[in-house]
DSSP file (Angstrom, degrees, kcal/mol; ACC not computed):
  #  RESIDUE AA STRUCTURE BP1 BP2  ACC     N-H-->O    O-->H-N    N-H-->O    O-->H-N    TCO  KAPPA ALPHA  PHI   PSI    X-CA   Y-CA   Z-CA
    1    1 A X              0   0    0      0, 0.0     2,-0.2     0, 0.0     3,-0.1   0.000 360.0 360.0 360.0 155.9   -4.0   13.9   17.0
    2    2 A X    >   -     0   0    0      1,-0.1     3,-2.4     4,-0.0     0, 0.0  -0.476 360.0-125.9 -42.6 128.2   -1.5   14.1   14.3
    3    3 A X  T 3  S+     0   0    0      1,-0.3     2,-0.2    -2,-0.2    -1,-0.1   0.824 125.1  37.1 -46.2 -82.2    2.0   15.7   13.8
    4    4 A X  T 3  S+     0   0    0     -3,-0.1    -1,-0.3     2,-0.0     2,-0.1   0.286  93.3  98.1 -10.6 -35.5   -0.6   16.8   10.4
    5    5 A X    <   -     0   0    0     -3,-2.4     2,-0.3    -2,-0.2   103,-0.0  -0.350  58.6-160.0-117.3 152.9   -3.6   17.3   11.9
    6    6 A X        -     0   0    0     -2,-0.1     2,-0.9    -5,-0.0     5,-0.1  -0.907  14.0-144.6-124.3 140.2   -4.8   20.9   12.8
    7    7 A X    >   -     0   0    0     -2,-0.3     3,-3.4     1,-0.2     7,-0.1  -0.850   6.7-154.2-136.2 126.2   -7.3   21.7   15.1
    8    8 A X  G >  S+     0   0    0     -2,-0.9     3,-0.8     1,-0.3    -1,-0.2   0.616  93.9  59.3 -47.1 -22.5   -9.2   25.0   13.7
    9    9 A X  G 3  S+     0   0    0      1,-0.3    -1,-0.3     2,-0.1    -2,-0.0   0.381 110.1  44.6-121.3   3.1  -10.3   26.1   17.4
   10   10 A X  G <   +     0   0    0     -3,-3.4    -1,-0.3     2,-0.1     4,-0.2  -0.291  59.9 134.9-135.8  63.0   -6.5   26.3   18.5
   11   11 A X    <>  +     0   0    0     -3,-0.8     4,-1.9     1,-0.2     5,-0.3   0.655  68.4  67.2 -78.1   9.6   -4.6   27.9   16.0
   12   12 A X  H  > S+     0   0    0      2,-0.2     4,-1.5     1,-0.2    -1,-0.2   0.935 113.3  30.0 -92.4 -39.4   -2.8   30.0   18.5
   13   13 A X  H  4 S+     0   0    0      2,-0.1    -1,-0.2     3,-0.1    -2,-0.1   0.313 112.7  70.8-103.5  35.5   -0.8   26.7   20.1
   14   14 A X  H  > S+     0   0    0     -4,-0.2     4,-2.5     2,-0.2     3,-0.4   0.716 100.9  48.0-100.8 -61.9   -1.1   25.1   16.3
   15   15 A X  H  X S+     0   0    0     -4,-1.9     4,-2.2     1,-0.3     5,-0.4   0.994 110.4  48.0 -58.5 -46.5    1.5   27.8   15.4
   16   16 A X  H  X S+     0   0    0     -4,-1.5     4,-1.2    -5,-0.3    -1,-0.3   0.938 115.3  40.8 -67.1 -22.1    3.7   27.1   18.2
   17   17 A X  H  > S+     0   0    0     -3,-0.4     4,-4.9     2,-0.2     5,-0.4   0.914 109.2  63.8 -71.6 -38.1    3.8   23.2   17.8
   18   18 A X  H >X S+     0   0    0     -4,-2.5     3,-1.1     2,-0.2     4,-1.0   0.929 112.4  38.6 -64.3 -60.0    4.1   24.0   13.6
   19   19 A X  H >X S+     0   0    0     -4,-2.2     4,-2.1     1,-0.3     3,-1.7   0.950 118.3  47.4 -78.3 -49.1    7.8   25.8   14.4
   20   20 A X  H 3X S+     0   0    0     -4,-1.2     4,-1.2    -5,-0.4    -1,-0.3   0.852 118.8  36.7 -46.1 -40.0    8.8   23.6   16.9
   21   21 A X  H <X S+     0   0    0     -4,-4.9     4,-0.9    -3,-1.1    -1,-0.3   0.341 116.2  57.0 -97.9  13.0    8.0   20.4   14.9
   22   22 A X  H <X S+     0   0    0     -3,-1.7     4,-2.2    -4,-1.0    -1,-0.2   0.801 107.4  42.6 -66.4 -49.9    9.1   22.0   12.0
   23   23 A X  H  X S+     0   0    0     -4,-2.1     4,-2.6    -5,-0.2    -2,-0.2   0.777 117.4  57.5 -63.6 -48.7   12.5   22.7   13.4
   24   24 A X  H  X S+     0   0    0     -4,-1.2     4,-1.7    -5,-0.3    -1,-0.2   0.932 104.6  44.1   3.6-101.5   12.0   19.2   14.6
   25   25 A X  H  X S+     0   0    0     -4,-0.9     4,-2.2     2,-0.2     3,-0.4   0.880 108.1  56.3 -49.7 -65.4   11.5   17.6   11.5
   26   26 A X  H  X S+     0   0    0     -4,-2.2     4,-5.2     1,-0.2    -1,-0.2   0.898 104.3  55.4 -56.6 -32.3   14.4   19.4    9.4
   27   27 A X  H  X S+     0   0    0     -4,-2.6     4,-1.4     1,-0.2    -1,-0.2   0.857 103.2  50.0 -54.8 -36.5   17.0   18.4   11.7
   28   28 A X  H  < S+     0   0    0     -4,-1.7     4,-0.4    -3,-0.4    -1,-0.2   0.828 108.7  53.7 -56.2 -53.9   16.3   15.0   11.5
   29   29 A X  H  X S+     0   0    0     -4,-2.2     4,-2.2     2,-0.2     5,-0.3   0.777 111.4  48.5 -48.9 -46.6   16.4   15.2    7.3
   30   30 A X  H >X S+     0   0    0     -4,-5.2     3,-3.3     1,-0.2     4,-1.1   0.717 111.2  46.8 -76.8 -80.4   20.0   16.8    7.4
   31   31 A X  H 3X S+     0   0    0     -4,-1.4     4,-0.7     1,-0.3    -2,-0.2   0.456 118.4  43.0 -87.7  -5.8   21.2   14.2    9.8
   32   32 A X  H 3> S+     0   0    0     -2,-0.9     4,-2.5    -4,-0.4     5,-0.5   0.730 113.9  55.4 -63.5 -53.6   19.4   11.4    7.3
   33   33 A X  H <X S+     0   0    0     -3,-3.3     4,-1.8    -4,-2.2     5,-0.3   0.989 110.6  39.0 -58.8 -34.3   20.9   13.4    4.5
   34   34 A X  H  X S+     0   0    0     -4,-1.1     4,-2.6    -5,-0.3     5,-0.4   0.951 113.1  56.8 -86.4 -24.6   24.6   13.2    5.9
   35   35 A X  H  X S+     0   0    0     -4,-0.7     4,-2.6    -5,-0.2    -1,-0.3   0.934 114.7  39.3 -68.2 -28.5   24.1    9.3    7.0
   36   36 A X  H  X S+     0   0    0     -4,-2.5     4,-2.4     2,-0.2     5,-0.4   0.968 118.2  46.5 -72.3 -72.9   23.1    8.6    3.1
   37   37 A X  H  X S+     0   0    0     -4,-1.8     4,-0.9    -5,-0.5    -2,-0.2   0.857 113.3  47.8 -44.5 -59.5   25.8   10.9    2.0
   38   38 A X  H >X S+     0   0    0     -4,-2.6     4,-1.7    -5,-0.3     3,-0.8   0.965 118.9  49.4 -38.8 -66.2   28.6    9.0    4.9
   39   39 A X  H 3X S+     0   0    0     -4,-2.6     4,-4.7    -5,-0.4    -1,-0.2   0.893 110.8  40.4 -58.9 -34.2   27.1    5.5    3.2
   40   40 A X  H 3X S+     0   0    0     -4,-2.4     4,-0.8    -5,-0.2    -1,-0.3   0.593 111.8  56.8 -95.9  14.4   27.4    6.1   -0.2
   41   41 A X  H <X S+     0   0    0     -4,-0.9     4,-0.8    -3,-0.8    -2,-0.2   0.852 112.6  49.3 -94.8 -34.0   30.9    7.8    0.5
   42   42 A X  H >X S+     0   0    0     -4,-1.7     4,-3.7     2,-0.2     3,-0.5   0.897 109.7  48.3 -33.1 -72.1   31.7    4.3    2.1
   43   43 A X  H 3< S+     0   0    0     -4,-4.7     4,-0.4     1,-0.2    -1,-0.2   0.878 108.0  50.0 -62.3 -23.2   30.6    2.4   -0.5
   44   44 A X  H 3< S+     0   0    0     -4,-0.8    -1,-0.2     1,-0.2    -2,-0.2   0.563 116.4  43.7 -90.0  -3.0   32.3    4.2   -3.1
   45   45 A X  H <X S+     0   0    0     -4,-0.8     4,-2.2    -3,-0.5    -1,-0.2   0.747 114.8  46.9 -98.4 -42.1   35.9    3.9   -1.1
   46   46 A X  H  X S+     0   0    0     -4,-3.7     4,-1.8     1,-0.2    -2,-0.2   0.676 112.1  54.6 -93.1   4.0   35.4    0.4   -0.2
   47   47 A X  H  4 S+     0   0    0     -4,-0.4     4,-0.4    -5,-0.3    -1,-0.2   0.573 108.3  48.3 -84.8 -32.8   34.3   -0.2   -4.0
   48   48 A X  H  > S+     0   0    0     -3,-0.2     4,-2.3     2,-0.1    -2,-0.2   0.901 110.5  50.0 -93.6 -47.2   37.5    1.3   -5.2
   49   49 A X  H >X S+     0   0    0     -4,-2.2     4,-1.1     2,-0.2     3,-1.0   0.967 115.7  43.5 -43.0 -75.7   39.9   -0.9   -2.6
   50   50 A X  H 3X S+     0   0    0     -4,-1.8     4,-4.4     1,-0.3    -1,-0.2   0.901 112.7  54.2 -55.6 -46.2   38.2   -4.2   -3.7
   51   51 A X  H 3> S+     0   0    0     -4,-0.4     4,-1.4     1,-0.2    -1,-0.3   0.943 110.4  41.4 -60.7 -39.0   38.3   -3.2   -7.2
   52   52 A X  H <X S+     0   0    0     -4,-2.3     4,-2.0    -3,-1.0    -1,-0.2   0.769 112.9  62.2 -82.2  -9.7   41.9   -2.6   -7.3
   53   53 A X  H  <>S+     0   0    0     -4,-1.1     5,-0.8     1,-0.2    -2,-0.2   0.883 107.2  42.3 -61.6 -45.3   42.2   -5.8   -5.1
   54   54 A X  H  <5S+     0   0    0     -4,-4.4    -2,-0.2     3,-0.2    -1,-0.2   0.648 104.8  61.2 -83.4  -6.5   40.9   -7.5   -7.7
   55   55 A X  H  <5S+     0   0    0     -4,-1.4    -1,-0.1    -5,-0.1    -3,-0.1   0.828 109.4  53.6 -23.4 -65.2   43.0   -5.6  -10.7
   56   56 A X  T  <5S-     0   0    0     -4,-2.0    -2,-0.1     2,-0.1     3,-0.1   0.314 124.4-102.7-100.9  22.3   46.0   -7.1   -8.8
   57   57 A X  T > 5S+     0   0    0      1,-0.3     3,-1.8     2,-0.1    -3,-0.2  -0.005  73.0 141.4 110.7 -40.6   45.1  -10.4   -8.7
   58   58 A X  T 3 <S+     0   0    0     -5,-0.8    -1,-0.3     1,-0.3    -2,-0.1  -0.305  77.9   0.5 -67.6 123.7   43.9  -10.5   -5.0
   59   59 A X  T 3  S+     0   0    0      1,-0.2     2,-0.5    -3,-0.1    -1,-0.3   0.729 104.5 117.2  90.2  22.6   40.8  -12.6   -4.3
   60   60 A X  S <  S-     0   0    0     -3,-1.8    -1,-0.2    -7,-0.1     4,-0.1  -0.989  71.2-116.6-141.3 110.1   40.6  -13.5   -7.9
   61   61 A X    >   -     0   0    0     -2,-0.5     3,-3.9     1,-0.1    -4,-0.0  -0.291  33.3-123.9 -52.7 127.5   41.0  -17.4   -9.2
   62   62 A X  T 3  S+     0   0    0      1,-0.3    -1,-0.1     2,-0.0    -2,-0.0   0.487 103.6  61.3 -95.9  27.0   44.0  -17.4  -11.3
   63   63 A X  T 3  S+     0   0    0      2,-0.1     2,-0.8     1,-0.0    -1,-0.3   0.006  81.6 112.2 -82.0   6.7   42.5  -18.8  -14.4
   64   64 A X    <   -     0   0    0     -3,-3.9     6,-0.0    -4,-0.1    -4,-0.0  -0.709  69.0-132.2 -90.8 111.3   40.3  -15.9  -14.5
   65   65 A X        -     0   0    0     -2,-0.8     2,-0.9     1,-0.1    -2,-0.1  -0.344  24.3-132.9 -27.0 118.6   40.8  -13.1  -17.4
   66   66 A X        +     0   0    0    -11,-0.1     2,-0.2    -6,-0.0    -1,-0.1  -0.781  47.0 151.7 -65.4  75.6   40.9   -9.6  -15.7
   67   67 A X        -     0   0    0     -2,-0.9     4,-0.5     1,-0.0     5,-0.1  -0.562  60.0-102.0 -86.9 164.1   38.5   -7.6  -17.8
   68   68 A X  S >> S+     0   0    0      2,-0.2     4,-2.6     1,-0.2     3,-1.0   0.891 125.4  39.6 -64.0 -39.5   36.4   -4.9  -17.2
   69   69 A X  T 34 S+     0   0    0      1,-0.2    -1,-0.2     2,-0.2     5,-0.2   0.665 108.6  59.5 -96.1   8.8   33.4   -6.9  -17.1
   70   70 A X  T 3> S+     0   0    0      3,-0.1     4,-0.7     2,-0.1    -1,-0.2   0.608 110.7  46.9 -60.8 -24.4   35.2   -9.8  -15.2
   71   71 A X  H <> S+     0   0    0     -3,-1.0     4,-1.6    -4,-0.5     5,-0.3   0.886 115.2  47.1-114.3 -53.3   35.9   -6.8  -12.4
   72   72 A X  H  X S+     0   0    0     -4,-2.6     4,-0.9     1,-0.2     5,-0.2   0.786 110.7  48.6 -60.5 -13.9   31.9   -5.7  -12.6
   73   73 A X  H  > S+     0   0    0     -5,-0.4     4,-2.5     2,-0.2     5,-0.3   0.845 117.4  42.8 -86.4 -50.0   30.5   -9.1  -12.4
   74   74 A X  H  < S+     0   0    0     -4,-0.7     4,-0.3     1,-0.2    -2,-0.2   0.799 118.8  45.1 -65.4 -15.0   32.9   -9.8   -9.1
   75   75 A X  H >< S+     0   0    0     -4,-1.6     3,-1.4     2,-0.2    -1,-0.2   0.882 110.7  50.7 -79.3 -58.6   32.2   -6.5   -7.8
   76   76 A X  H 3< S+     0   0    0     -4,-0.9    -2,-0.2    -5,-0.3     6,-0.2   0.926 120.8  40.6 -23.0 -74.7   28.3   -7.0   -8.6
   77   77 A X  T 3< S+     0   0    0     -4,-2.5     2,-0.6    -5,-0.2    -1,-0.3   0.433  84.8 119.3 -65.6 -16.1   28.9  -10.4   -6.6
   78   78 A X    X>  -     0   0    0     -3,-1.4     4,-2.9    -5,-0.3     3,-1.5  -0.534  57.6-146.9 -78.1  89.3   31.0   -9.1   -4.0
   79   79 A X  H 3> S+     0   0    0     -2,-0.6     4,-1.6     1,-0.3     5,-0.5   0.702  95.6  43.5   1.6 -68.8   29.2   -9.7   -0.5
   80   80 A X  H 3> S+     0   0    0      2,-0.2     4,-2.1     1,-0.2     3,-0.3   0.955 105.2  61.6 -74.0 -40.6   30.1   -7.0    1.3
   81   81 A X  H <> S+     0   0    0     -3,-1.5     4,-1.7     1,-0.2     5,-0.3   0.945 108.5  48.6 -37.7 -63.9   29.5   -4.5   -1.7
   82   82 A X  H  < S+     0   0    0     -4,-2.9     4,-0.5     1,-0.2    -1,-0.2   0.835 107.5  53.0 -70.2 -27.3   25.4   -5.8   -1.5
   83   83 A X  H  X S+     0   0    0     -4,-1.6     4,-2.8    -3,-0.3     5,-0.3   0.761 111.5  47.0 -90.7 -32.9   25.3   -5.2    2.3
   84   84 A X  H  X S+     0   0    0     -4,-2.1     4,-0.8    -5,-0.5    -2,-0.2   0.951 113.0  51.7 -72.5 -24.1   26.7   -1.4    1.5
   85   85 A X  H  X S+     0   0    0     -4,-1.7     4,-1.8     2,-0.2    -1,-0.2   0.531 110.6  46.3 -66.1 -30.5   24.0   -1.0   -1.3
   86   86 A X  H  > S+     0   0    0     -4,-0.5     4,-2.1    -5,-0.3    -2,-0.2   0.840 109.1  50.1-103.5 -12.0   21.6   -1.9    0.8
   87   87 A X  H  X S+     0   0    0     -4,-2.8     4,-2.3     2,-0.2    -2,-0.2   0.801 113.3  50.3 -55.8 -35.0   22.6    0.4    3.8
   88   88 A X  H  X S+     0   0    0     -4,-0.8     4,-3.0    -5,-0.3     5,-0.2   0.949 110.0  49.8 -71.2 -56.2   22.7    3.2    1.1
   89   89 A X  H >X S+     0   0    0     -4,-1.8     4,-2.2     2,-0.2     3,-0.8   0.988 115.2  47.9 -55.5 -60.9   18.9    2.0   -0.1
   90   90 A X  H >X S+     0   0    0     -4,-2.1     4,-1.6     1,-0.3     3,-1.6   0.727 118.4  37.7 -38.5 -66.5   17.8    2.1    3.9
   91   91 A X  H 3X S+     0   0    0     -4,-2.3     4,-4.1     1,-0.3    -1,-0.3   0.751 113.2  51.6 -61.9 -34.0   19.2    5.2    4.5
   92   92 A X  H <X S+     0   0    0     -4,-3.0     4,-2.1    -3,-0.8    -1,-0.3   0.884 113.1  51.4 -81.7 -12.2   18.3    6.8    1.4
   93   93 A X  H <X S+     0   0    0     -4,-2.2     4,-0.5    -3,-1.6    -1,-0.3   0.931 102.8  55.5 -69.6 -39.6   14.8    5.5    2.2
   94   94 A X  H >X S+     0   0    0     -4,-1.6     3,-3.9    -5,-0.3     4,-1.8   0.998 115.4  45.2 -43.3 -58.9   14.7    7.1    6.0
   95   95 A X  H 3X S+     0   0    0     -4,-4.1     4,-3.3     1,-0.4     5,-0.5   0.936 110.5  46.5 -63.4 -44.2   15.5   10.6    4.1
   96   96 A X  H 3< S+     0   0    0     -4,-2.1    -1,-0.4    -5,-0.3    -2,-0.2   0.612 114.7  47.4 -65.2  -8.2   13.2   10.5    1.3
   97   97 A X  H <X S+     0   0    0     -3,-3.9     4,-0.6    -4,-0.5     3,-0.4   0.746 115.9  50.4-113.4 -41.3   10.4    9.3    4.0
   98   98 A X  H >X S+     0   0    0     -4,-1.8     3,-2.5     1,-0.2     4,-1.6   0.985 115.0  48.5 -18.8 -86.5   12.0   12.6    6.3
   99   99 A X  H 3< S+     0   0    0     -4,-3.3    -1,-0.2    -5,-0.2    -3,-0.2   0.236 104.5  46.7 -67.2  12.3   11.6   14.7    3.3
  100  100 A X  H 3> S+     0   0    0     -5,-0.5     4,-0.8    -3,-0.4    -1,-0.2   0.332 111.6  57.4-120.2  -5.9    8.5   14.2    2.1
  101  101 A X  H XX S+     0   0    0     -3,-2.5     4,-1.9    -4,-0.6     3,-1.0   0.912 108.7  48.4 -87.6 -50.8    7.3   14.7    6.1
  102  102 A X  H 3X S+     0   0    0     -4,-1.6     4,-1.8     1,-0.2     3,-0.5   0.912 106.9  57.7 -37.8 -37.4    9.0   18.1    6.0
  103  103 A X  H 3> S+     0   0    0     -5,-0.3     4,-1.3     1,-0.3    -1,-0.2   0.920 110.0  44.9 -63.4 -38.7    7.1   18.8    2.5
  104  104 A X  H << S+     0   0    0     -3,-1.0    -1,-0.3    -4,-0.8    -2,-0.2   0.635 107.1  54.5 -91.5 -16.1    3.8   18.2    4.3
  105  105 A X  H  X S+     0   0    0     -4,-1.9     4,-1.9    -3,-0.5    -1,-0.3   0.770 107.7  53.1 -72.0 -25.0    4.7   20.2    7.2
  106  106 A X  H  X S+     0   0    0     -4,-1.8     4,-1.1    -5,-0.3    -2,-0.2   0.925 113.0  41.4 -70.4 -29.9    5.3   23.0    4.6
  107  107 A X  H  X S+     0   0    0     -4,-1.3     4,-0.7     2,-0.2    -1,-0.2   0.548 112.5  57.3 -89.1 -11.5    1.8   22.4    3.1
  108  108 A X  H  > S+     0   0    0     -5,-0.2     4,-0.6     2,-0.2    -1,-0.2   0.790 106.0  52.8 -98.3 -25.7    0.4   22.1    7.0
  109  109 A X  H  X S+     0   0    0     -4,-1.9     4,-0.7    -3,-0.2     3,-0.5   0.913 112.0  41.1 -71.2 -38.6    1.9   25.6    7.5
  110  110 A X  H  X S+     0   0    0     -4,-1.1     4,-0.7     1,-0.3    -2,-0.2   0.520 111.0  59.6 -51.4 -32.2    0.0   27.0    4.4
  111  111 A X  H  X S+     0   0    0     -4,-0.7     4,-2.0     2,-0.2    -1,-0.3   0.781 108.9  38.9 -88.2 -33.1   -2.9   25.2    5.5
  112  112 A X  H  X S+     0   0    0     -4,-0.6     4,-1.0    -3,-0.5    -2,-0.2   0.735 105.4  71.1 -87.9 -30.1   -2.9   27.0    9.0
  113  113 A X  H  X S+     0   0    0     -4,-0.7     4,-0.8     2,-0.2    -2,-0.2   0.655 106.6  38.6 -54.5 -35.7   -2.0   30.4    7.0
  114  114 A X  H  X S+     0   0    0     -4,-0.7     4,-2.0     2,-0.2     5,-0.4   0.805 108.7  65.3-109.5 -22.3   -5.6   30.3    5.6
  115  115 A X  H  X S+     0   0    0     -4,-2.0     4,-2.6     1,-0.2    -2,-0.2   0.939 106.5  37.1 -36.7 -47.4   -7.1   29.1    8.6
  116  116 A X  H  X S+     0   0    0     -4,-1.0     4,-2.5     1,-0.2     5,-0.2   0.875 113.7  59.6 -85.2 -17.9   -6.5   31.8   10.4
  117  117 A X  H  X S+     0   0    0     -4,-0.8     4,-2.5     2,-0.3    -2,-0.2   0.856 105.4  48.4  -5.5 -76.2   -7.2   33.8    7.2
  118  118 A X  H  <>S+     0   0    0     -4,-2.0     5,-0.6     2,-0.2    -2,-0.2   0.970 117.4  55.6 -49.8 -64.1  -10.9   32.2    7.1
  119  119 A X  H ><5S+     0   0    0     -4,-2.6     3,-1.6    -5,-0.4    -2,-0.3   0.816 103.9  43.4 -19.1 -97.6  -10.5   33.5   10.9
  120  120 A X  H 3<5S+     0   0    0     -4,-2.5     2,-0.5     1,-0.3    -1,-0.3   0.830 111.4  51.6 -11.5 -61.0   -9.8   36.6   10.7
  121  121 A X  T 3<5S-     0   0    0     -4,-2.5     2,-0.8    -5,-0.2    -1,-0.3  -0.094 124.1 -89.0 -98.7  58.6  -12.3   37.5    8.0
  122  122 A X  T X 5S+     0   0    0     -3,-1.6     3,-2.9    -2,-0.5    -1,-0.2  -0.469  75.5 142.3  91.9 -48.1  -15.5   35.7   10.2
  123  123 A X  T 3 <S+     0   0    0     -2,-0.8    -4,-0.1    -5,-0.6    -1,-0.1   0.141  78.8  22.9 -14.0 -59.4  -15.5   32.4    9.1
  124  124 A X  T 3  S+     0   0    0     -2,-0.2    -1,-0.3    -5,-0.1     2,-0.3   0.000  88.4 144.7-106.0  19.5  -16.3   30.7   12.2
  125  125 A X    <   -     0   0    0     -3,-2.9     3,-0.1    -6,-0.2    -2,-0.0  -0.351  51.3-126.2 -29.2 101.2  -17.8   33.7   13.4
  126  126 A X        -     0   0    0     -2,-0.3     2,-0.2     1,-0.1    -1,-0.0  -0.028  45.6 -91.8 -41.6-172.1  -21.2   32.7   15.8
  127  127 A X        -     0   0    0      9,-0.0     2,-0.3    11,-0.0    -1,-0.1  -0.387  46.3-149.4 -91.0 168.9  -24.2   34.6   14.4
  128  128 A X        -     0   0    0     -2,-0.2     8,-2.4     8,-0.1     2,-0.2  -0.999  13.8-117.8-151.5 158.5  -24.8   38.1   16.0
  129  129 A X  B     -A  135   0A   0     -2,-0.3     6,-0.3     6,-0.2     5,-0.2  -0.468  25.9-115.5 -95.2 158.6  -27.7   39.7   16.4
  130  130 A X    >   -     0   0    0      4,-2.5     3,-2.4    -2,-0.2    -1,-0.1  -0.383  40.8 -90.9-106.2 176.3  -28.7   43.2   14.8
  131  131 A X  T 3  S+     0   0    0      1,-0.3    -1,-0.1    -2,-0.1    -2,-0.0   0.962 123.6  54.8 -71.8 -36.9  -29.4   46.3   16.6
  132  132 A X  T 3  S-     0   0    0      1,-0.2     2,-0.5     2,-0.1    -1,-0.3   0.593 117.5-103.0 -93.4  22.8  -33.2   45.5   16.8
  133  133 A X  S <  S+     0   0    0     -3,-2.4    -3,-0.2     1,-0.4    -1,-0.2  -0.493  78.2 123.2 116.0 -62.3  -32.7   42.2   18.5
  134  134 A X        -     0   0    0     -2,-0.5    -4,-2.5    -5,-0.2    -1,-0.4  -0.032  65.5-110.5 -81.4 131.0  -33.3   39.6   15.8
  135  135 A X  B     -A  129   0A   0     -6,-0.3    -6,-0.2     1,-0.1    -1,-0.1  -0.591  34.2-121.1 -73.7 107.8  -30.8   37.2   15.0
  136  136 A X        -     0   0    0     -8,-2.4     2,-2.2    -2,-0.4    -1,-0.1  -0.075  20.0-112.7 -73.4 177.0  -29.2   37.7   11.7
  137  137 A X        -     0   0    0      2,-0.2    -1,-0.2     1,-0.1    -2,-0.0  -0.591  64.7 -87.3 -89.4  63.2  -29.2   35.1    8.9
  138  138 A X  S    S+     0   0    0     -2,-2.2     2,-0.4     1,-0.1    -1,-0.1   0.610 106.8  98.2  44.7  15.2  -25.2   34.5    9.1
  139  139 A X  S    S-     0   0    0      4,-0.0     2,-0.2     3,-0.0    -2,-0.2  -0.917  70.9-137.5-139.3 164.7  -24.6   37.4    6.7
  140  140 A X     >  -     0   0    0     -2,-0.4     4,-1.1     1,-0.1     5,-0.0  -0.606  37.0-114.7-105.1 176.4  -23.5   41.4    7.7
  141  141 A X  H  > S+     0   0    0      2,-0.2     4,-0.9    -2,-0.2    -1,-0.1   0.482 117.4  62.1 -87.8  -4.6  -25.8   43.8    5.2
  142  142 A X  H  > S+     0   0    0      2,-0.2     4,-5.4     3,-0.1     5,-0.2   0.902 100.3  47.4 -97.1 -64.1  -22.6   44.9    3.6
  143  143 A X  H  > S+     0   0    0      1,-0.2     4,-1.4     2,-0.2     3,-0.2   0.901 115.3  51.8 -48.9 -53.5  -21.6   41.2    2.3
  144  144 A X  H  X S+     0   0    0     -4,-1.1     4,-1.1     1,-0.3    -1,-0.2   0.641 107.8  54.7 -38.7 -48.1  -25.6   41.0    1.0
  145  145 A X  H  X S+     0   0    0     -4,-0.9     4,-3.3     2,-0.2    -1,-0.3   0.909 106.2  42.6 -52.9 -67.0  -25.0   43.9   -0.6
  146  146 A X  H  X S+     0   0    0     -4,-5.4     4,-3.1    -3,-0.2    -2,-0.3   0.903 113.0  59.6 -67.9 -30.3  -22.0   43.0   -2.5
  147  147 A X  H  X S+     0   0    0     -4,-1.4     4,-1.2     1,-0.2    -2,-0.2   0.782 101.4  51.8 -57.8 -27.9  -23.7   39.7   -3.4
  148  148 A X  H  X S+     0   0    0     -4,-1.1     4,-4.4    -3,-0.2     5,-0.2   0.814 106.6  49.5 -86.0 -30.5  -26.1   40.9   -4.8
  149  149 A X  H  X S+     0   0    0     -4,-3.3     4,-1.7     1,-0.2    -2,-0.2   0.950 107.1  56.9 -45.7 -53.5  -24.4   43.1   -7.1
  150  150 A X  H  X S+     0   0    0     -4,-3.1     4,-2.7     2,-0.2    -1,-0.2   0.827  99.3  49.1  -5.8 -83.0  -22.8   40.9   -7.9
  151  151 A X  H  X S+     0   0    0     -4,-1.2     4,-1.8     2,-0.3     5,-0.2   0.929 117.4  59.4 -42.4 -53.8  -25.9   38.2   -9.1
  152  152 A X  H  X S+     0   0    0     -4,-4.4     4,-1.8     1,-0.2     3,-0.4   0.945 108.7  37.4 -38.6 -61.7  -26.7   42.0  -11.0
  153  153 A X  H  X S+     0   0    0     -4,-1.7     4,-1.6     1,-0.2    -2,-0.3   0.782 115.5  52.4 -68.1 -29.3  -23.4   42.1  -12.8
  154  154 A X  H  < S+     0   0    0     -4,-2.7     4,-0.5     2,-0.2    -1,-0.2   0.806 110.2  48.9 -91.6 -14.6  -23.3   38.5  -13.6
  155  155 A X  H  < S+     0   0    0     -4,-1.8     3,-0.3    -3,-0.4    -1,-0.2   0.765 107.9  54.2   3.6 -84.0  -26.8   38.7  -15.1
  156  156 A X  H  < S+     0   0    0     -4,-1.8    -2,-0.2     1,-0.2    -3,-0.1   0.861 103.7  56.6 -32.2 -67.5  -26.0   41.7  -17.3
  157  157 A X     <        0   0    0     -4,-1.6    -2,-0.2     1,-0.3    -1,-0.2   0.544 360.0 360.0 -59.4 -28.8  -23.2   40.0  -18.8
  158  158 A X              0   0    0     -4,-0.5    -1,-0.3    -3,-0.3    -2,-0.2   0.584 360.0 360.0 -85.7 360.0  -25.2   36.9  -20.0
């Protein structure tokens, strides 16, 4: 089975795995979040060095104009700059793949919430048999009751 996958006929150690891998799961997303956050603090520092390297001449042929978009195209082009851009894309792709597993553990908790819900109120209830022995037709006389009123009222109203 699946981190996801729930299995109706053991929701009592389905809760304990959902907080554990829950717990799990968010830690993992902040320590994604602070390596994307680390990288793009990286890039933007080592972005600002080159760029004032290149302001003052350094690295720069010296029949080239220093304009502003003379400094974006050599930063654009700048080697090391594209391998920090693309650490920033990994990471920010680990979190967003993180965070979208937490999001489905939130929806796997919800999911477990009406399981036991269904539980609780019979769902997967066996049949039971009625005081004179005969095996009822899956339904208490109470629910029958209200169904048919129901079928009454909705009747009435057309």
């Amino acid at each position: 089975m699946g981190h996801l996958d729930i299995d109706a006929y053991s929701l009592d150690s389905e809760w304990v795995q959902q907080a554990n891998l829950y717990q799990d799961a968010i830690k993992l997303e902040a320590e994604a979040l602070r390596e994307l956050n680390d990288a793009k603090e990286k890039l933007l520092i080592r972005k600002a060095q080159i760029e004032l390297d290149y302001r003052s001449g350094k690295g720069v042929d010296s029949d080239l104009k220093i304009t502003d978009k003379a400094i974006d195209a050599l930063l654009n082009a700048n080697v090391e700059l594209i391998n920090l851009r693309k650490l920033v894309n990994k990471n920010k792709e680990e979190y967003d793949i993180l965070s979208g597993f937490v999001t489905a553990l939130e929806h796997k908790k919800k999911a477990l919430e009406n399981l036991v819900t269904l539980h609780v109120n019979g769902y997967y209830a066996e049949p039971r048999e009625k005081q004179n022995g005969a095996v009822s037709n899956y339904m208490s006389d109470k629910q029958r009751e209200r169904l048919n009123r129901r079928k009454s009222r909705e009747k009435e109203d057309e």
